[in-house]
N, C-alpha and C positions, 0 to 999 in steps of 0.2 A: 504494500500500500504506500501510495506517494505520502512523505512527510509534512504535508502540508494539509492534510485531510484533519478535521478536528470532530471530537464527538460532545455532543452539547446540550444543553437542555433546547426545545424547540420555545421558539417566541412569538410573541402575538404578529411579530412579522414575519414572521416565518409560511402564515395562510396560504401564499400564491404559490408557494413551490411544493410546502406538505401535500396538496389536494393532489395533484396529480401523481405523485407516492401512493397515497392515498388509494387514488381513485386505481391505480396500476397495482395494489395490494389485493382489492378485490377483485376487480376483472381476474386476476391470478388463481381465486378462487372459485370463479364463476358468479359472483356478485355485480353484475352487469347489466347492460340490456335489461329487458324485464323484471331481471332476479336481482336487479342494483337496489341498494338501500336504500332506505326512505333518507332525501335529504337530513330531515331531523334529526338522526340517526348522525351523520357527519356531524352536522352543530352541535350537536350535545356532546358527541366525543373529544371535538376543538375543545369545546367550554370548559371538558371536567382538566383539561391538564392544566388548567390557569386555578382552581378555584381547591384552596386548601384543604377544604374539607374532603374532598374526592381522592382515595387510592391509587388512582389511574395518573400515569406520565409518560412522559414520551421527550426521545433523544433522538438528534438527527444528525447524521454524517453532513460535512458541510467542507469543500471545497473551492477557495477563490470567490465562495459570496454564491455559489450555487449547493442545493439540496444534491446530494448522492443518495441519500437514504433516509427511513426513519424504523423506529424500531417506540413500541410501547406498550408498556408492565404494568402491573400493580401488586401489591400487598396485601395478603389477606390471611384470617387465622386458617388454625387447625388445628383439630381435636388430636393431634400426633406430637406435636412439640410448643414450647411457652411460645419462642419467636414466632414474627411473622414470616410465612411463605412467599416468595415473589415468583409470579407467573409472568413471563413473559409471552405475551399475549399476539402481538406483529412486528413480524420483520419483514422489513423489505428495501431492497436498492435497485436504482435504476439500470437499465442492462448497462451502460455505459459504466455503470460504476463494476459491474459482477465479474467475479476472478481478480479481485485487484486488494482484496482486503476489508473491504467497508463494511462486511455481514461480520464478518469476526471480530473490527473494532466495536460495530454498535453491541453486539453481544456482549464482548468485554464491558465495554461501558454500561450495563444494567448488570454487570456482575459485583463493579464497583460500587455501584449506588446500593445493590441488593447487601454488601457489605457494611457500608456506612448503614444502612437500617437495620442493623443488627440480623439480618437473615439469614442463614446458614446453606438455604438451599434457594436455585433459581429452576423452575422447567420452564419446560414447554412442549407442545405438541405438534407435529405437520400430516400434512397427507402422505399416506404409504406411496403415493407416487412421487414423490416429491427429490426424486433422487439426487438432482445437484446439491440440492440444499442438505440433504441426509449426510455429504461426503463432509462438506464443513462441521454440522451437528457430531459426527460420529467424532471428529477431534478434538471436541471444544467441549463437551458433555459424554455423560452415558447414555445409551439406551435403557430406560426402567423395564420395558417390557411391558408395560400397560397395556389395554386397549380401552379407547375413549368408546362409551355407548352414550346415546343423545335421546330424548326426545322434544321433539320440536312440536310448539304448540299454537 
């Protein structure tokens, strides 16, 4: 990764370049087209990284004054240990940015935050197809061997 890439907390000015991160994290997921998110759903997620009382943050890769990437976690208990757990929730960088470092610094970067909030553990979860991402995952973490079941309502 070039030395001049910084990982950072996102800022209110930060809106015009996170959104199409953003908007390029869902289409990735199929969140698009018809199945894209209710706007509101975007504002309420800007909203809660600014607003104290909300778990939820978000850090972005940032080169030369442009977004590479963003990545965003939160904290939350568990009936498993006193601290709190950090799930790291999305990641994602722009193709221009991938294979160059930026998914492994922003992870770092919620690993150090995950540290400084006393948390002991960070996950997270992808699609079983997800293979490029699983090659950086499998170095940077373990696999738990979980499997996620959902019901959607």
């Amino acid at each position: 990764m070039s030395d001049d890439v910084i990982i950072r907390f996102v800022t209110g000015q930060d809106y015009a370049q996170w959104l199409p991160l953003w908007d390029g994290y869902n289409a990735f997921y199929g969140r698009s087209g018809p199945t894209a998110l209710a706007p509101e759903i975007t504002a309420t997620t800007w909203q809660r990284f600014f607003d104290a009382y909300e778990p939820v943050h978000a850090l972005v890769a940032e080169s030369s004054g442009k977004l590479l990437g963003l990545t965003h976690y939160l904290f939350h208990r568990s009936t498993t240990a006193i601290e709190p757990s950090c799930y790291l929730q999305d990641l994602f960088t722009s193709e221009a940015a991938r294979g160059k470092g930026v998914g492994r610094a922003l992870i770092n970067g919620v690993y150090a935050q995950a540290k400084l909030a006393g948390s002991p553990r960070v996950y997270w979860q992808t699609h079983k197809t997800n293979h490029v991402a699983m090659q950086l995952y499998d170095k940077v973490a373990e696999n738990s061997g979980f499997i996620v079941y959902r019901r959607i309502f």
